[in-house]
C-alpha positions as CSV (number, residue, x, y, z in Angstrom):
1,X,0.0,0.0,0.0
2,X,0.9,3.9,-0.4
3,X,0.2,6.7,1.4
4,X,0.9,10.0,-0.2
5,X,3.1,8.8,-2.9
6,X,4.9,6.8,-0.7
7,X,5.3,2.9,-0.4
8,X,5.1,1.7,3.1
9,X,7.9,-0.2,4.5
10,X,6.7,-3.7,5.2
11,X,6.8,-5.4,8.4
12,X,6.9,-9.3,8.7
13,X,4.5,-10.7,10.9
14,X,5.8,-12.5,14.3
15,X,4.5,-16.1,14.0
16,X,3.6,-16.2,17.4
17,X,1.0,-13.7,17.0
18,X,-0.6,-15.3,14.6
19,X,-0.7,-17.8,17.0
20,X,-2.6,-15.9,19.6
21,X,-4.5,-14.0,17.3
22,X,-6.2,-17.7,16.7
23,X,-6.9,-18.1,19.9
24,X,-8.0,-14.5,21.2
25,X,-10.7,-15.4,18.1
26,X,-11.5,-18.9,19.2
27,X,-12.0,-17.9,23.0
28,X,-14.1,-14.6,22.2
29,X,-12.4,-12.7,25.0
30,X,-9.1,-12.0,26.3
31,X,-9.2,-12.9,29.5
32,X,-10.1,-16.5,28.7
33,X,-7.4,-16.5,26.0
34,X,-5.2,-15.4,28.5
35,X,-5.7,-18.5,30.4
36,X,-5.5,-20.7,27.1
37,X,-2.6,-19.5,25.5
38,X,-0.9,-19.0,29.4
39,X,0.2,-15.6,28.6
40,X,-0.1,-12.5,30.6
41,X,-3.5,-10.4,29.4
42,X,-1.5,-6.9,29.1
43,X,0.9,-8.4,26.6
44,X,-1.2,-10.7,24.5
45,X,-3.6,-7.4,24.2
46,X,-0.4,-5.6,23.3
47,X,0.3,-8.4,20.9
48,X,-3.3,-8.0,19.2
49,X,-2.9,-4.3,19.0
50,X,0.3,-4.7,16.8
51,X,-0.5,-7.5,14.7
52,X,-3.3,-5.1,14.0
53,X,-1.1,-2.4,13.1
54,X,1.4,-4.6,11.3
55,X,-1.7,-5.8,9.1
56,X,-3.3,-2.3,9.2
57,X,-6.3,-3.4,9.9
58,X,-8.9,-3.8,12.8
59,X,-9.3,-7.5,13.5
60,X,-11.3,-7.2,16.6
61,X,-14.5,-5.1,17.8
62,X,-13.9,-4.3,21.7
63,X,-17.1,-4.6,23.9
64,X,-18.2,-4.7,27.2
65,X,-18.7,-9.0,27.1
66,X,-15.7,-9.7,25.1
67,X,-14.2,-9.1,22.3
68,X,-15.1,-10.6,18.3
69,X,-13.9,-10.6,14.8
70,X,-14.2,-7.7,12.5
71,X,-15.4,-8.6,9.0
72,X,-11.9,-7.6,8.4
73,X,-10.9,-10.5,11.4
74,X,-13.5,-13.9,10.0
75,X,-11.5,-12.8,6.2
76,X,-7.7,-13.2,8.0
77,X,-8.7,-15.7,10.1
78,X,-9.7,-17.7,7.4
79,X,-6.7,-17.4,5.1
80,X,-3.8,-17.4,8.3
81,X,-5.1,-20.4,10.1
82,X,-4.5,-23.2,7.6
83,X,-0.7,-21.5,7.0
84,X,-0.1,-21.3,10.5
85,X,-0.7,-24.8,10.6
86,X,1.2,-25.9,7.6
87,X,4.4,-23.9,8.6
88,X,4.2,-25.5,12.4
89,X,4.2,-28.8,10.4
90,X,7.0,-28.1,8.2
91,X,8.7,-26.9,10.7
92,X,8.6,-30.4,13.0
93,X,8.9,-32.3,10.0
94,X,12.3,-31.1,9.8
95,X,12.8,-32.0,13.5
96,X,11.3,-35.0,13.4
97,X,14.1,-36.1,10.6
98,X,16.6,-38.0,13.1
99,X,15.6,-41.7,13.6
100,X,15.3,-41.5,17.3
101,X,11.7,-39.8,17.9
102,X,12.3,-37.1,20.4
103,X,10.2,-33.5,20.9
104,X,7.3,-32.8,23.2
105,X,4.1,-34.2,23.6
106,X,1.2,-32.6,25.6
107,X,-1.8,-34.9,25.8
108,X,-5.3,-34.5,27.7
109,X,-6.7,-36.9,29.1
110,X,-10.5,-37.2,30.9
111,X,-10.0,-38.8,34.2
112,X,-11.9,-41.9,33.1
113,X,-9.5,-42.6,30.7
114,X,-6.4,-41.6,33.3
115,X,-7.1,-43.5,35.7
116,X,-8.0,-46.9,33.9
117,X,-4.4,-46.2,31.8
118,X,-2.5,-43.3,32.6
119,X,0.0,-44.6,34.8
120,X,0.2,-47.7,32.1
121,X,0.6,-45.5,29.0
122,X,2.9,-43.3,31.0
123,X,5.1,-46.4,31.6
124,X,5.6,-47.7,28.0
125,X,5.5,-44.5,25.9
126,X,8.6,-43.5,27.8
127,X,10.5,-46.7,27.9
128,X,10.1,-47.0,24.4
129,X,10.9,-43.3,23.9
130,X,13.1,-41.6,26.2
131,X,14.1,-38.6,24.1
132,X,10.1,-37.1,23.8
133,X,8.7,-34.9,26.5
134,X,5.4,-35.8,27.7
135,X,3.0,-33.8,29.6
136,X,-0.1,-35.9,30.5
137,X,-2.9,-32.7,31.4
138,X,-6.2,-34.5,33.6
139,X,-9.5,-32.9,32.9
140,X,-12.6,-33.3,32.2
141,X,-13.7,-33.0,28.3
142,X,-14.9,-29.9,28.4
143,X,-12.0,-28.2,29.3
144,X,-9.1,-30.3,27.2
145,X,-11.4,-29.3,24.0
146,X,-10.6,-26.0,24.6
147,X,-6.9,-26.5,25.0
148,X,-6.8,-28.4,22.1
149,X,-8.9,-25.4,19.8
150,X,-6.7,-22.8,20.9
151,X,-3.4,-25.1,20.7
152,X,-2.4,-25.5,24.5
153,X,-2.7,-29.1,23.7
154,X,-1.3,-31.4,20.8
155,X,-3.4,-33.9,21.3
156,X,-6.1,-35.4,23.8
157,X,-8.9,-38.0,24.1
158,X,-12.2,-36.4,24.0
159,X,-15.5,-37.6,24.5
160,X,-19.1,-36.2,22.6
161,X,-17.3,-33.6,21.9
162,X,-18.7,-30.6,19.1
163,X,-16.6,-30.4,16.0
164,X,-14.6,-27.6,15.1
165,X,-12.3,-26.3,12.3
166,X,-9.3,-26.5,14.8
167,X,-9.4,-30.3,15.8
168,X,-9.3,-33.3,14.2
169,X,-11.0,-36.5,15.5
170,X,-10.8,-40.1,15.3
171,X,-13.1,-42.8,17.0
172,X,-12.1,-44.2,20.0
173,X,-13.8,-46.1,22.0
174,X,-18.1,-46.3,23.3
175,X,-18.5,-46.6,26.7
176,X,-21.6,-47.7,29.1
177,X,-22.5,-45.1,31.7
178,X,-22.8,-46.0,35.0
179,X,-25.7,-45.0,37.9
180,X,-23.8,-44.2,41.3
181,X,-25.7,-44.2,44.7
182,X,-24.7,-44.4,48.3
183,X,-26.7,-48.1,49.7
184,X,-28.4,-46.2,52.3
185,X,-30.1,-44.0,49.0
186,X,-31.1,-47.2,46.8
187,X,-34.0,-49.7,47.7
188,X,-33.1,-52.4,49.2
189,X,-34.5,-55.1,47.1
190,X,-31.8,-53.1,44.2
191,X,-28.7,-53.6,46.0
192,X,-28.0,-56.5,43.8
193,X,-29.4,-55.3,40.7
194,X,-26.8,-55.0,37.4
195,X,-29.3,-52.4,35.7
196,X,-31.1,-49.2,36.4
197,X,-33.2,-47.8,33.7
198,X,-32.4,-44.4,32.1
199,X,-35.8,-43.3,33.8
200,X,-35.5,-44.1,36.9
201,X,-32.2,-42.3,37.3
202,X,-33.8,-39.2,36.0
203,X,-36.2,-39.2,38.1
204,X,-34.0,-38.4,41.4
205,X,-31.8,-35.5,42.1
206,X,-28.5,-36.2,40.6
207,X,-25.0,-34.5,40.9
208,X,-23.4,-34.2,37.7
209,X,-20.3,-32.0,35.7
210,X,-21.2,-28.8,34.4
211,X,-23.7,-28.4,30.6
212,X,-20.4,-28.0,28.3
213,X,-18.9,-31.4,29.1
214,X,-19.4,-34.7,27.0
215,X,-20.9,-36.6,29.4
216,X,-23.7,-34.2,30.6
217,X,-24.8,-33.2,27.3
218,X,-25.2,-36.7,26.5
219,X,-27.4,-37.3,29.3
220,X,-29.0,-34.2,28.9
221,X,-30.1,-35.0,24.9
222,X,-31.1,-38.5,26.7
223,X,-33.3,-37.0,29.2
224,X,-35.1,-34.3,26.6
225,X,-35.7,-37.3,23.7
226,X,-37.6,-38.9,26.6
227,X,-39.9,-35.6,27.6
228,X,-38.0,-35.5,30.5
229,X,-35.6,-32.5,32.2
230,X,-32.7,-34.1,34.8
231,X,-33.3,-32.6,38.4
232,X,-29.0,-31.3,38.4
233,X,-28.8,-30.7,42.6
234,X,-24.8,-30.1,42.2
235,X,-22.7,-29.1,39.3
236,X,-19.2,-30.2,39.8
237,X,-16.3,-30.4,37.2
238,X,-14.1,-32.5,39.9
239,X,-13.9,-35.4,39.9
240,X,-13.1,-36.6,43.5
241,X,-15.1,-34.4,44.9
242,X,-18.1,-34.9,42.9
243,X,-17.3,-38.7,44.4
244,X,-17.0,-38.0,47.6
245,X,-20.0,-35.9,47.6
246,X,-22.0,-38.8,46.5
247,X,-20.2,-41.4,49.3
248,X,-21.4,-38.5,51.8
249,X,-25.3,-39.7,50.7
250,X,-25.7,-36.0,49.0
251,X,-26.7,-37.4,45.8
252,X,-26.3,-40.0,43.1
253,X,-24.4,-39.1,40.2
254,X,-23.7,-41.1,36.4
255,X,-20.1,-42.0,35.2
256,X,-17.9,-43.9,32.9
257,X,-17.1,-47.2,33.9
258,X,-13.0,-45.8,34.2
259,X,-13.5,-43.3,36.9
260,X,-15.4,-45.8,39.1
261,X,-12.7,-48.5,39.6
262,X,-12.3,-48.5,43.4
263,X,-16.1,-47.6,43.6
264,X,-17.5,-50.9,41.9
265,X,-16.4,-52.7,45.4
266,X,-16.8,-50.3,48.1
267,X,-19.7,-52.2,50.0
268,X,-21.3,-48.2,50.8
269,X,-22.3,-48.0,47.4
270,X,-24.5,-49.1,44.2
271,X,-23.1,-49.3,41.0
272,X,-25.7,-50.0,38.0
273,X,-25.4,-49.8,34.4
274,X,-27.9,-47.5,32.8
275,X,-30.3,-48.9,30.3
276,X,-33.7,-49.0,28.6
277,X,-31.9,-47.0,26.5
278,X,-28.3,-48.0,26.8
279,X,-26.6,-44.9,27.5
280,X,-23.1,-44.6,26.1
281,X,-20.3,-42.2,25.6
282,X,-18.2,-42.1,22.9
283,X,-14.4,-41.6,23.1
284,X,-12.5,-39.9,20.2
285,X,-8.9,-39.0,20.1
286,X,-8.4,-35.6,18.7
287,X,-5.4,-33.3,17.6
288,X,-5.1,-29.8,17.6
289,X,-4.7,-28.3,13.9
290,X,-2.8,-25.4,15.8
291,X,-0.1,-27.4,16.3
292,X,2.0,-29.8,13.9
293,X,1.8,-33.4,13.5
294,X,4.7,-34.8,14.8
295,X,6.0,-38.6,14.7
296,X,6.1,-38.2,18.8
297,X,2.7,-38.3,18.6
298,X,1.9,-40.9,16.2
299,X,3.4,-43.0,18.4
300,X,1.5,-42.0,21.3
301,X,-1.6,-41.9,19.7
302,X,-0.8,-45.8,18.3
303,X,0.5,-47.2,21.6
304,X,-2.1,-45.5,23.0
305,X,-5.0,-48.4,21.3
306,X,-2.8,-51.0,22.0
307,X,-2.9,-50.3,25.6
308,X,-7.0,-49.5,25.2
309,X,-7.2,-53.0,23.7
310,X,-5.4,-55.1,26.4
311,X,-7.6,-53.1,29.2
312,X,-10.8,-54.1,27.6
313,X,-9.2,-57.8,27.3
314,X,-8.3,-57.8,30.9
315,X,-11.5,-56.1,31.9
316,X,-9.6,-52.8,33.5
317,X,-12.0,-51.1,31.1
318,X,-15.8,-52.2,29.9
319,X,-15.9,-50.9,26.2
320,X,-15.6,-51.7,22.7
321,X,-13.6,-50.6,20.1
């Protein structure tokens, strides 16, 4: 461009951020970005305002709930996220060229799925590759789909999650859900029973995580296909303390066979799959497309359903493939 007569000098563009330009755009704010990205607000707003100024144009209208794209924005984040995400590729590809497999991997994880084979996964990834950094982040679905849209993540295993343009997702696993209930809360001529039927469940207060995680919207869609509205007395995105709170006799709650382990044989509680329907979650794992594909985690993501295959064969995880 010209102003005056004049051409402009140009100034390249700091990849990094284009980087956080993604995610300020994906969060809708810039507090919440902030917390994504792990970078201070002042300077990822600082970061904004130049990235506008090296681009001379406004990418973002300010408001009093957030923050969103300018026409100007949706055009640029269009054409920059697919080359931000080719030149991260190319740039591990060139890393990745050595025949020992070495880098960094972060990975999320839901703590169904860490505590039936974290530790295991852990164990063998690492003796098999010693050279990659892993970082193994616990949290519920909700959450880790974020991290994984605005790139804190490379990869993760998600369940009923909503698609997006950032992550791309392969099947899993399905899971059963489980009803959980303190004896002293449950009939006593169903302390043996296998089975609880969906309706019965819903019709009892439960305790449950929070309306943007996998789980709960599945039971929600569930619950509203059957005329029906759940009775939510506690949300809770913890997991142990959404646990204890139901061996404290608060209220029952519905989980994934993996985060009930210890609970399917403490003699203080119920454990009953949910049926009439079958209620199921489905496991995908999923990689950010803000970050590059790297060998690392190929490797991860295949030892990774080798180790979800011997569970189900040694029944530390009900499932199928």
């Amino acid at each position: 461009m010209a102003r005056g007569g004049r051409a402009e000098a140009w100034t390249p563009v700091e990849l990094r951020h284009l980087q956080y330009f993604l995610g300020v755009a994906e969060a809708g704010s810039l507090s919440k970005a902030s917390t994504v990205l792990g970078i201070a607000q002042p300077a990822l707003s600082r970061a904004i305002r130049q990235l506008e100024t090296e681009v001379m144009a406004q990418l973002f209208y300010r408001h009093g709930r957030g923050i969103r794209l300018t026409e100007e924005g949706a055009q640029f984040q269009a054409t920059v996220a697919p080359l931000v995400r080719d030149l991260l590729a190319a740039k591990d590809e060139l890393r990745n060229t050595a025949s020992v497999i070495s880098g960094a991997v972060s990975f999320g994880m839901p703590p169904s799925m860490s505590a039936a084979i974290g530790s295991r996964l852990v164990e063998v990834f690492l003796e098999r590759h010693p050279q990659v950094k892993l970082q193994i982040i616990d949290a519920f679905s909700g959450y880790v789909n974020e991290w994984l849209v605005s790139g804190r993540v490379d990869m993760a295993i998600i369940n009923n999650a909503r698609r997006s343009p950032y992550v791309r997702m392969d099947p899993l696993m399905t899971v059963d859900l489980f009803h959980v209930a303190r004896r002293s809360m449950v009939d006593r001529r169903e302390w043996d029973d296998d089975t609880i039927p969906f309706d019965q469940l819903a019709a009892a207060p439960l305790i449950l995580p929070g309306r943007h995680h996998g789980l709960r919207r599945q039971l929600d869609s569930v619950a509203q296909q059957r005329g029906a509205e759940l009775e939510v007395l506690v949300e809770i995105d913890a997991l142990e303390a959404l646990k204890d709170l139901v061996r404290r006799g608060i209220a029952p709650t519905v989980l994934p066979h993996g985060t009930i382990l210890k609970e399917v044989n403490d003699p203080d509680l119920v454990v009953r799959r949910v049926v009439d329907p079958d209620v199921t979650t489905q496991f995908m794992i999923a990689y950010s497309l803000q970050r590059p594909a790297t060998l690392a985690m190929r490797e991860l993501a295949r030892i990774l359903k080798a180790e979800i295959h011997e569970a189900i064969a040694a029944g530390r995880m009900i499932g199928r493939i």
